[in-house]
N, C-alpha and C positions, 0 to 999 in steps of 0.2 A: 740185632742182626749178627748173630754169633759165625752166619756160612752164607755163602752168598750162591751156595748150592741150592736151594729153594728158589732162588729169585730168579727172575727174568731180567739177562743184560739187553737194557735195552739203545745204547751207545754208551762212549768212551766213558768209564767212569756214571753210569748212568745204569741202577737197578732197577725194580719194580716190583712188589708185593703180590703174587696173583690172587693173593685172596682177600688183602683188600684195597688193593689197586693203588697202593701209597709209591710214593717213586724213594730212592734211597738212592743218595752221592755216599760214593767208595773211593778215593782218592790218596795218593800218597805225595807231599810233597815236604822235602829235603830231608824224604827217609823215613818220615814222621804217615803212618797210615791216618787216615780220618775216614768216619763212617760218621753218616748222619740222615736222618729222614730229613726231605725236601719240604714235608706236611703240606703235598697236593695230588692227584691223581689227574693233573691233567698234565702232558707231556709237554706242552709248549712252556708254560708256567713253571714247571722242573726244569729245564733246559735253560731256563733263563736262572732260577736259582742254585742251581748247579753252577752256572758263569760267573756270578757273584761270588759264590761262596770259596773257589777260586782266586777271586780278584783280591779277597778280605785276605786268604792267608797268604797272598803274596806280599801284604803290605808289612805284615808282621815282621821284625828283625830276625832271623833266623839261630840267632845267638841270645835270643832271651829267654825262651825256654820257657815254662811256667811261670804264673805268678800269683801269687795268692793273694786276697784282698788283704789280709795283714801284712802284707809286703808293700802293697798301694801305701798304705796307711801308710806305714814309715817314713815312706820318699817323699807325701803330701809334707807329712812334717816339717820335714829338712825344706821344703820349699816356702813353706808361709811362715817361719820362725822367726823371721826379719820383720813381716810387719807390726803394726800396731798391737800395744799389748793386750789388748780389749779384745781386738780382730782373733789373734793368737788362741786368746783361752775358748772364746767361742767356735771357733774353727776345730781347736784340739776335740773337743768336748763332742762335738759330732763325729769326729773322727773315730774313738776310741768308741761309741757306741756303733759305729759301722765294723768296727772292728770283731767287738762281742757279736754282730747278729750272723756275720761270714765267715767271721773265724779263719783257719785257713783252707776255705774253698777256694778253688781255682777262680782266679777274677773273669774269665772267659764264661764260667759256667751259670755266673749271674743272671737273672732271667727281667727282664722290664715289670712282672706281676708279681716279681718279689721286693723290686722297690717298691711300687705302688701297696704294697699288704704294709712295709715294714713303715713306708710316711706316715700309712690310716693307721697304724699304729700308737703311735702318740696325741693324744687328747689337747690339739693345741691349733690355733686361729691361723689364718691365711698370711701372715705376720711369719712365724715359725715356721711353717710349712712351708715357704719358699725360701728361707734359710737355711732348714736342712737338704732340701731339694738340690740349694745350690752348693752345697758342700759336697754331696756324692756327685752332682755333675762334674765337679772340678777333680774330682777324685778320677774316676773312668774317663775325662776329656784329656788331660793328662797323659793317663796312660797309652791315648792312642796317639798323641800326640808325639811319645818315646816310641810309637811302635812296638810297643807290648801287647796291644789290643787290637783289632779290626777295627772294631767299631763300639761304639759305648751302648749299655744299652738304658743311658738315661734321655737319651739324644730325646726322644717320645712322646715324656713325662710333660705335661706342661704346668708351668706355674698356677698356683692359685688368685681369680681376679682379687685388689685390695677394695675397700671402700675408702672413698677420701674425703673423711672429716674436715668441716673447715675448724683449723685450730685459732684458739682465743690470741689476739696479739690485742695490745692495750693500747686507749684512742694517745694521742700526745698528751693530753691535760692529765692523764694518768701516768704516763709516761713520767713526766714532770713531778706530780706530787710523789712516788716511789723514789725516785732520787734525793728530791727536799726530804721525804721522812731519813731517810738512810743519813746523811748528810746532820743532821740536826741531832742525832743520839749524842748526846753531850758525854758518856759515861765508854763509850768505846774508843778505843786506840784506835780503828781501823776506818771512823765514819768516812773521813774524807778521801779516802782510799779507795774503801769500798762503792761510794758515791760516784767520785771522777771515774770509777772500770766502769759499774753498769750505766752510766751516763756513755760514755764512750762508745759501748754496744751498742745504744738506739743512733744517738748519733751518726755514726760509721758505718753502721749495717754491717758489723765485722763478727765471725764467730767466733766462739769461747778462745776456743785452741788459736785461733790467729792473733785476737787480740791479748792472750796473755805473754806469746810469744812475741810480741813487738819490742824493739830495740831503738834508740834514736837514729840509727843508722840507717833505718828502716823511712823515717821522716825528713822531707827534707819540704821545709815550710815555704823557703824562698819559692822552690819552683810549685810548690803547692801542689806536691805529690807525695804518696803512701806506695812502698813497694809494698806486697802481700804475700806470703808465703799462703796457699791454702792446703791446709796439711790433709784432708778428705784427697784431693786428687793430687799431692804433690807436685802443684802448677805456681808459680810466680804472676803476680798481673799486680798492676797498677792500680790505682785508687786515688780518685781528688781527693783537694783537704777542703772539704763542704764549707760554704759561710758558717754555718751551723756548728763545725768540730773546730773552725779554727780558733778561738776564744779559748777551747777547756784545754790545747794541744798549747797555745801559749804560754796557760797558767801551768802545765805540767811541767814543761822547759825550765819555766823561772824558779818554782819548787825544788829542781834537777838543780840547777847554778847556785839555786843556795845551799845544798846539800853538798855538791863540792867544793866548795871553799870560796865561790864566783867564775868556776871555771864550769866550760860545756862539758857536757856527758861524756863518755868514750861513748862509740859506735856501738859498740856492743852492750852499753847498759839498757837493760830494761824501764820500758817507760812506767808499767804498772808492777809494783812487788806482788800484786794477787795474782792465783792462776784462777779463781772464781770468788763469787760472791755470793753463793748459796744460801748461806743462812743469813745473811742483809738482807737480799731482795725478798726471800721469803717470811722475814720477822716484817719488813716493811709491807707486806700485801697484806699479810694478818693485823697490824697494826689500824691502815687504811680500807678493810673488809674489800680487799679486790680477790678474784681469783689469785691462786699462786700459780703467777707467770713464770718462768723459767728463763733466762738467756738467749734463747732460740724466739722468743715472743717477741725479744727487741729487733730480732732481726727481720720478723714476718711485718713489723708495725713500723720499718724504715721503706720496705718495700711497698705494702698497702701504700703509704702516704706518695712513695713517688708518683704510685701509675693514677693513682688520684690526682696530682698533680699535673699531668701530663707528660712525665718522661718516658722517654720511648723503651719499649721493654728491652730491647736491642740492647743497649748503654745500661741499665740496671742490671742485666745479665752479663757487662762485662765488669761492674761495678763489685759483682758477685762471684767473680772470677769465673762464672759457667760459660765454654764453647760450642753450646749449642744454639748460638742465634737468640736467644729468650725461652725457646721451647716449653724449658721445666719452668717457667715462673710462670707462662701464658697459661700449663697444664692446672699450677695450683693455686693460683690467684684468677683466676677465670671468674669468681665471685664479686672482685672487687670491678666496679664500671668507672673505667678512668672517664677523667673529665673532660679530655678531649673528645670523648667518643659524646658526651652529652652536648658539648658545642656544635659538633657536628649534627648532631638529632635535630637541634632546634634551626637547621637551614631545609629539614623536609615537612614542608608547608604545603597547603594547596594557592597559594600566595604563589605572583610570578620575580621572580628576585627583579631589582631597579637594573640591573645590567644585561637583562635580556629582551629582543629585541623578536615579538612575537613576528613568525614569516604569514604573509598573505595567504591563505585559503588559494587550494587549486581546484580547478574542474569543476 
């Protein structure tokens, strides 16, 4: 739209193509001209897109001027540099490939069919695919959020559905023998070490990162309570000391007093020297021909056993430091059929229960 001498004004800021009847907004705001086709030839639909398109550059800062997607990139950086080291390099890594495909195109000029070419791009599972997905969402959500952008145009894109495998978590009796094997290596420095942490893990129903992070200061047995730092959401929450944990949390103590001279821990000494048990638990599954469980299995095999047992998933999800009611343990243990629910099954009978009191026939 090099002259708007050809076109038809057909209201304020409002062109029209006569030959092929496409409508084109002409606009200048804070000095700045914008031309752009409306891409409709109906006038009501223009009129209304034209209004929008308005509302979007009024949101914009007026002092931000251009932004190039390798500009995005940089400031993304400066903001997730803080978290987690793992978080970090995977974040960067999508970063720096968003970087190479926009280079410094203007980030407004992004189009929603050039993310979508540049995800189908990569030969990779519904897994990926909404990992990178969510890295350039947070990339342009960001930016409109500094009001450098209108509007994103990942906003659109939707996630790819997952399949949800049920993963292998070990019955207790297995649970039990992996511990005994790990524990009995007579030729390691670390069996009873390594024993009492993955022991802990089932027990606890605690993860890696919280249970290696644990301190005495953390326990405090009288009131038969566990603070919990959970380092995934950065949340604090409480934890019983299970009949079950309190016995190996005992022997840990007395281990602790005799390692000080007879005196109690400081607050801040760590209860386990390990930060994992990797190649324990997995010499131990090889050992006893079980699959190679992982740390997260003891914590799927604390949970199965609760709601088998009948604790309410409510209490298990706070036990798990999750604030969503149970939600995510109802979503992924939906397999497991607590035993409550089968006591209940066996009260629907065609049988009239002894406590009710059948009413007389009318009419």
């Amino acid at each position: 739209m090099g002259t708007t001498l050809s076109f038809e004004k057909v209201g304020e800021c409002l062109y029209r193509n006569p030959s092929s009847g496409t409508y084109y907004a002409l606009l200048k705001i804070r000095g700045k001209q914008i031309k752009r086709s409306l891409k409709t030839d109906h006038l009501p639909e223009a009129r209304r897109k034209l209004r929008d398109l308005k509302n979007d550059q009024a949101r914009i800062d007026p002092l931000a001027g251009k932004m190039t997607v390798s500009a995005l990139c940089d400031r993304q950086l400066n903001i997730v540099k803080n978290q987690a080291p793992r978080t970090v390099r995977r974040k960067s890594d999508i970063l720096e490939l968003i970087r190479r495909r926009w280079k410094d195109t203007d980030a407004s000029r992004v189009k929603p069919s050039e993310i979508k070419s540049w995800l189908a791009s990569f030969p990779f599972g519904p897994p990926s695919y909404n990992l990178y997905l969510q890295g350039i969402r947070e990339l342009f959500r960001q930016a409109v959020d500094d009001r450098l952008l209108a509007s994103s145009p990942v906003d659109g894109i939707k996630q790819r559905k997952l399949s949800r495998p049920i993963r292998q978590a070990p019955t207790l009796a297995e649970f039990r023998a992996i511990v005994d094997s790990i524990r009995n290596q007579k030729y390691s420095d670390t069996a009873q070490e390594s024993a009492d942490f993955v022991e802990f893990l089932g027990l606890a129903g605690m993860g890696l990162a919280e249970a290696s992070a644990l301190t005495w200061g953390h326990i405090d047995l009288d009131r038969g309570q566990i603070i919990v730092f959970r380092h995934k959401t950065r949340m604090g929450y409480a934890l019983p000391v299970f009949p079950q944990l309190r016995p190996l949390l005992e022997k840990r103590l007395k281990l602790a007093v005799a390692v000080h001279g007879g005196t109690l821990p400081s607050r801040d000494a760590k209860v386990f020297s390990l930060s994992d048990a990797k190649v324990a638990l997995s010499n131990a599954c090889k050992r006893l021909k079980l699959p190679n469980y992982s740390s997260r299995a003891f914590r799927r095999m604390f949970i199965t056993t609760a709601i088998e047992r009948g604790v309410d998933v409510k209490v298990i999800a706070q036990w798990q430091g999750h604030r969503d009611g149970g939600k995510l343990i109802l979503d992924t243990y939906s397999h497991v059929r607590p035993a409550h629910s089968e006591q209940m099954a066996r009260l629907m009978t065609d049988d009239i229960p002894a406590n009710v009191i059948p009413m007389a026939a009318t009419g």
